[in-house]
GUROSE-225220 format. One record per residue (C-alpha): x, y negated, z negated. Coordinates in steps of 0.5 Angstrom, whole numbers, padded with zeros to 4 digits, always signed. Last residue first. Layout:
<recs>
XYZ...
</recs>
This chain:
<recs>
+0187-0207-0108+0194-0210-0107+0201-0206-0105+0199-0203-0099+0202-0196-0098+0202-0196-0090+0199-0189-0089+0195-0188-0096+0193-0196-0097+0190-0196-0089+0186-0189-0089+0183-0191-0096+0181-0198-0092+0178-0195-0087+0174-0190-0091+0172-0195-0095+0170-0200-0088+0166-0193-0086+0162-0191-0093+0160-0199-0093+0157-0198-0085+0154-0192-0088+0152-0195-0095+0148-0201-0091+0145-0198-0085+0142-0193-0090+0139-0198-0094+0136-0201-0089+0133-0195-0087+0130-0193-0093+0127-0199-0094+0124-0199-0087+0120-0193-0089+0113-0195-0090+0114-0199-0084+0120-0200-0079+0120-0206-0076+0116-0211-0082+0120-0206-0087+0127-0207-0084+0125-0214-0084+0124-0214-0092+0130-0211-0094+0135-0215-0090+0132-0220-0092+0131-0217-0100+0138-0214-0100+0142-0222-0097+0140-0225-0102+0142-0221-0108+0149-0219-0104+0151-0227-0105+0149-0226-0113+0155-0220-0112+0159-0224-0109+0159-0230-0113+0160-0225-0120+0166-0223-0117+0169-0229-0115+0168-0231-0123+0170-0225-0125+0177-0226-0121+0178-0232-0123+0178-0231-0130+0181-0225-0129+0188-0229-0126+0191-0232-0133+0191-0225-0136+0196-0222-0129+0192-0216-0126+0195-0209-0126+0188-0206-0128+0181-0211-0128+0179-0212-0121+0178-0204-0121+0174-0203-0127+0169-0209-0125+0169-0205-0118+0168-0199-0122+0162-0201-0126+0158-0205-0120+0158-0199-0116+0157-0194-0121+0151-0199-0121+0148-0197-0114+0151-0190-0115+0147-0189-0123+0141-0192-0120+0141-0187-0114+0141-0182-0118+0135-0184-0122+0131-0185-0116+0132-0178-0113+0130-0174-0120+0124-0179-0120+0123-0178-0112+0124-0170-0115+0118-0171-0120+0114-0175-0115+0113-0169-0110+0111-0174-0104+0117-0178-0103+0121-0172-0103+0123-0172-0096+0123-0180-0096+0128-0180-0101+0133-0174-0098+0136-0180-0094+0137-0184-0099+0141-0179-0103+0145-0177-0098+0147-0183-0096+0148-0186-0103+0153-0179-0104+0156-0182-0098+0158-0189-0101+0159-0186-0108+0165-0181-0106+0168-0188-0102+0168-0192-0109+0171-0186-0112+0176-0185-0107+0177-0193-0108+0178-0192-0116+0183-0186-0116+0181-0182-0122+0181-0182-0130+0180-0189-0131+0174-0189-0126+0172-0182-0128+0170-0185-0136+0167-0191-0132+0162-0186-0129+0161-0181-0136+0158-0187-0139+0155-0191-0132+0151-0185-0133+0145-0188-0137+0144-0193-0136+0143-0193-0128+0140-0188-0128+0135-0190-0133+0134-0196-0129+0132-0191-0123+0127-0187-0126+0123-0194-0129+0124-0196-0122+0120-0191-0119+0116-0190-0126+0113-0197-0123+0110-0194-0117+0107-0188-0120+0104-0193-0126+0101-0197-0120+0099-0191-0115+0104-0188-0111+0101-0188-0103+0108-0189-0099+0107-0196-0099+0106-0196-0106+0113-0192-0107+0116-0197-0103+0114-0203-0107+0116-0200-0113+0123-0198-0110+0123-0205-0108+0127-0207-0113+0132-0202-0113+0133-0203-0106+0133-0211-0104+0136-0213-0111+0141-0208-0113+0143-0205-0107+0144-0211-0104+0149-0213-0110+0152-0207-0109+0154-0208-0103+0157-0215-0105+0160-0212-0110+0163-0205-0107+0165-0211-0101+0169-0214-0107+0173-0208-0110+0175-0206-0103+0178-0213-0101+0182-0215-0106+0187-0220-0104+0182-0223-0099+0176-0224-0103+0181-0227-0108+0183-0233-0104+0176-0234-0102+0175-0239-0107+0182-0242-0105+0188-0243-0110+0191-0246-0115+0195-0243-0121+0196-0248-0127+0191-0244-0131+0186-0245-0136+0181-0238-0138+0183-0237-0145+0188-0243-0148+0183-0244-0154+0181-0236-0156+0175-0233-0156+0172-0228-0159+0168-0233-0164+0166-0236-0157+0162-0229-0155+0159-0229-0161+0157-0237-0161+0154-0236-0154+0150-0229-0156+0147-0234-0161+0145-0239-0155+0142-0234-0151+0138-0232-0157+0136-0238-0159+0133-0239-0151+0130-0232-0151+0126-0234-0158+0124-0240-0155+0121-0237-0149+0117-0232-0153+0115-0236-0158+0112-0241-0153+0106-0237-0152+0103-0234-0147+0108-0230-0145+0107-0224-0150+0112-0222-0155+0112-0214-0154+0110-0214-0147+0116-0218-0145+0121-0214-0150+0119-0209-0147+0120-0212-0139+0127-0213-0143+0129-0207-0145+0128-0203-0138+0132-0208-0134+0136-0209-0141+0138-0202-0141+0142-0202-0134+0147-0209-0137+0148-0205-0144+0149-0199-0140+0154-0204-0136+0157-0207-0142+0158-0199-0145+0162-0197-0137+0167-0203-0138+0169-0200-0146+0169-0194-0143+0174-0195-0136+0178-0199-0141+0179-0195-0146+0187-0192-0145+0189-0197-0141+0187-0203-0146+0180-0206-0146+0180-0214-0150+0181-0218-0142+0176-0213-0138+0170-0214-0143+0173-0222-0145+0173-0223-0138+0166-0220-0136+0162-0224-0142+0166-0231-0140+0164-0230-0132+0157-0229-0135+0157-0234-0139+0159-0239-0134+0154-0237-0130+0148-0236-0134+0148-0245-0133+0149-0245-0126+0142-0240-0126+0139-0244-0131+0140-0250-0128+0137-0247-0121+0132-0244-0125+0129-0250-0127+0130-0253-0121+0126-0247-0118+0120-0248-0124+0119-0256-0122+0118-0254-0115+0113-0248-0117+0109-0253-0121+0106-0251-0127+0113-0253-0133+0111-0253-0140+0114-0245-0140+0120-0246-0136+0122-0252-0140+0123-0247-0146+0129-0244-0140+0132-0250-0138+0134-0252-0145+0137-0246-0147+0140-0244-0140+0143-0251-0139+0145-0251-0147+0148-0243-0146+0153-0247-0140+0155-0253-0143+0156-0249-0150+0161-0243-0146+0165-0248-0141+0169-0251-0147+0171-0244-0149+0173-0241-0142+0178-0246-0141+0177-0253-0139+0182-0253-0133+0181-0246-0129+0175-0246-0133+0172-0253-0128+0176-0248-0122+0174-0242-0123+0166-0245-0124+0165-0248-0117+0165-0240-0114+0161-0238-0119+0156-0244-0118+0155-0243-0111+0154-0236-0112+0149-0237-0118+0146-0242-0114+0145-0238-0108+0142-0232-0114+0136-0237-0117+0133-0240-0109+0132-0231-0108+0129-0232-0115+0125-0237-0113+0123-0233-0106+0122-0228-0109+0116-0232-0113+0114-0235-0108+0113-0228-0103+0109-0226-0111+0104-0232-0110+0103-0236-0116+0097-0235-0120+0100-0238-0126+0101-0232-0129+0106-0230-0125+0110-0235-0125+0110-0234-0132+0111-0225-0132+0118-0229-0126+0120-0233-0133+0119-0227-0137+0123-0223-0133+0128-0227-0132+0130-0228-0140+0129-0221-0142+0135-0219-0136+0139-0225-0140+0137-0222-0146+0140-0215-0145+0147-0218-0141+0148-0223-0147+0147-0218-0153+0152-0213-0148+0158-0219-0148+0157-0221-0155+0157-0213-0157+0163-0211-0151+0167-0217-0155+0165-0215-0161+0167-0208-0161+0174-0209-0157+0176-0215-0163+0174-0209-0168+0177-0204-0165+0185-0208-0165+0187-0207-0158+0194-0203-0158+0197-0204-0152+0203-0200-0149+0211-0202-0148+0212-0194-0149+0218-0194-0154+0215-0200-0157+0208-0200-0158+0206-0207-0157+0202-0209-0162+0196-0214-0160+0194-0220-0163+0189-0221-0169+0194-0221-0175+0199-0226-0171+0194-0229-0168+0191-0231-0175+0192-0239-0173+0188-0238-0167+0192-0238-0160+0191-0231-0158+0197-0227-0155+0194-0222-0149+0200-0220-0145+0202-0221-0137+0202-0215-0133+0207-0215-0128+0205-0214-0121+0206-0206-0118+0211-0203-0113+0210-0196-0111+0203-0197-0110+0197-0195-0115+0192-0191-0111+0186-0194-0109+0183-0198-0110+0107-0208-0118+0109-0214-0120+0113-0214-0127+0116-0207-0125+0117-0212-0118+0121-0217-0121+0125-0213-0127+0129-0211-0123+0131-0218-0120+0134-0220-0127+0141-0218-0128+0144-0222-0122
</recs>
């Protein structure tokens, strides 16, 4: 999910109830446990994370986030450049989300009984391999396998990146730590495409370098790891979660539409609307620096408020935003202005669901939840370009906007629905 940005930039919940799940600790099982553990703060019962656990996690997590966003430029710059047809190259990355969803939802149980340790190699070998093999690959089939494996392979990464993120944060912090790896995973969509530039793509290095990368990023994340992280005796349904908490998924879902069929169409929109290359470009350029940039003082307001309010609260701000951007489409610095905001909502959305699936949850079941969360954001990555792209065949140079617009008005409902459900009936899960 962290690549498709960078495609057409390369190419043109609610309030806490009255009952609440106990919250298990986090004990490592390495033999300076008792050193690295966390410390109970007696009378209050908090917890303390050690700072440089916290640090290292978010670093590996943000190293992983940035070169994965590196890593699918450079294999869509590729295809490009073999003279493929950009609709093929859509289609492939459209091929890539299916098969992050499914191995998603595959995943919570293979870690459930391996751990998330043992999954790490396995995944960032795929990733490793599968990426060099891109660069001795021309033909279009090949590729898409290609990416398949590497897409199942990111996977298991990914799940442990946002556990160890959401797992090492404490009460206090969580709404920062969690807002620092989604500023990480935003900058590699402007990062990433200069790092393209920088290294070239006519060459292997650039794709060996992205695979090493990968790998160290692995080691990292596994030097945060403990053992016992991630197994579970617990068995249940792959849609269990989905049920269980329904705001934060469908936040994901929509933001995983937002993120492929509107942020990366920006530049196509803009050209659509008479912008030149490089003022097309800048829409998502503006829109990525949105994203970045704010998701600080966003996850700070998640720790501080109700996040199913907040959820509702970025819903109508889109509205408002997305209708205003065909009226300011032709003042291109207020378009900018208007394509940042809409940055800073859509991967709001993606930070607040991650801070939201994180509080009051038992250790043993964030694994599971980050894989079901990642399965439905990659789900929404290939519905937003459909449903984009038929808006547009319908209703031309604007069609984009009025997807996006049935999209957050029927997410800005269902929100309000379910706010208006938790305050009349207390309902216990989120």
């Amino acid at each position: 999910m962290y690549g498709a940005r960078a495609i057409i930039t390369a190419q043109l919940l609610q309030p806490r109830s009255a009952r609440q799940l106990p919250i298990e600790r986090y004990v490592p099982r390495s033999p300076d446990a008792q050193s690295a553990s966390h410390i109970a703060d007696g009378a209050a019962g908090a917890r303390r994370v050690p700072l440089g656990s916290v640090t290292q996690a978010v670093a590996a997590a943000a190293l992983i986030g940035l070169i994965a966003n590196f890593s699918m430029h450079l294999i869509n710059l590729r295809m490009q450049n073999l003279g493929i047809a950009g609709s093929l190259i859509s289609l492939s990355v459209a091929v890539q989300a299916f098969a992050i969803f499914v191995s998603a939802l595959a995943a919570k149980t293979v870690i459930a009984r391996a751990g998330l340790r043992c999954t790490l190699p396995v995944g960032s070998i795929s990733c490793a391999v599968a990426l060099v093999a891109i660069f001795f690959s021309a033909d279009i089939y090949l590729i898409t396998v290609l990416r398949v494996i590497f897409g199942a392979g990111l996977t298991f990464i990914l799940i442990a990146s946002e556990y160890l993120v959401t797992v090492r944060s404490d009460k206090g912090n969580k709404g920062h730590v969690i807002a620092w790896y989604t500023s990480a995973l935003g900058a590699g969509t402007v990062v990433g495409p200069l790092l393209a530039s920088t290294l070239g793509i006519n060459e292997s290095g650039s794709f060996l370098f992205g695979a090493s990368m990968l790998m160290f990023g692995s080691v990292a994340l596994s030097w945060c790891l403990s053992d016992h992280e991630g197994k579970t005796t617990r068995r249940s349904s792959p849609f269990a979660a989905f049920s269980f908490m329904p705001a934060a998924f469908f936040a994901a879902f929509v933001f995983g539409m937002a993120d492929n069929g509107g942020l990366s169409m920006l530049p196509v929109y803009g050209a659509l609307n008479g912008y030149d290359n490089a003022s097309a470009v800048s829409l998502a350029v503006s829109a990525a620096l949105g994203a970045t940039l704010l998701q600080l003082p966003i996850g700070w307001l998640a720790s501080k408020r109700n996040t199913t309010e907040l959820l509702v609260t970025f819903g109508v701000g889109a509205l408002c935003l997305l209708a205003l951007l065909p009226i300011v489409i032709g003042n291109k610095p207020g378009a900018y202005l208007v394509a940042a905001g809409l940055g800073a909502i859509f991967e709001g959305l993606y930070t607040v669901s991650l801070i939201n699936i994180s509080r009051d949850r038992r250790t043993q079941s964030l694994s599971s939840l980050n894989a079901c969360f990642i399965a439905v954001c990659s789900l929404g990555e290939v519905a937003g370009p459909v449903a984009s792209g038929v808006s547009m065949e319908y209703f031309g140079p604007h069609g984009l906007v009025v997807a996006l617009l049935v999209v957050f008005a029927v997410y800005a409902l269902g929100m309000m629905n379910r706010l208006r459900a938790k305050e009349r009936y207390l309902v216990t899960f989120k």
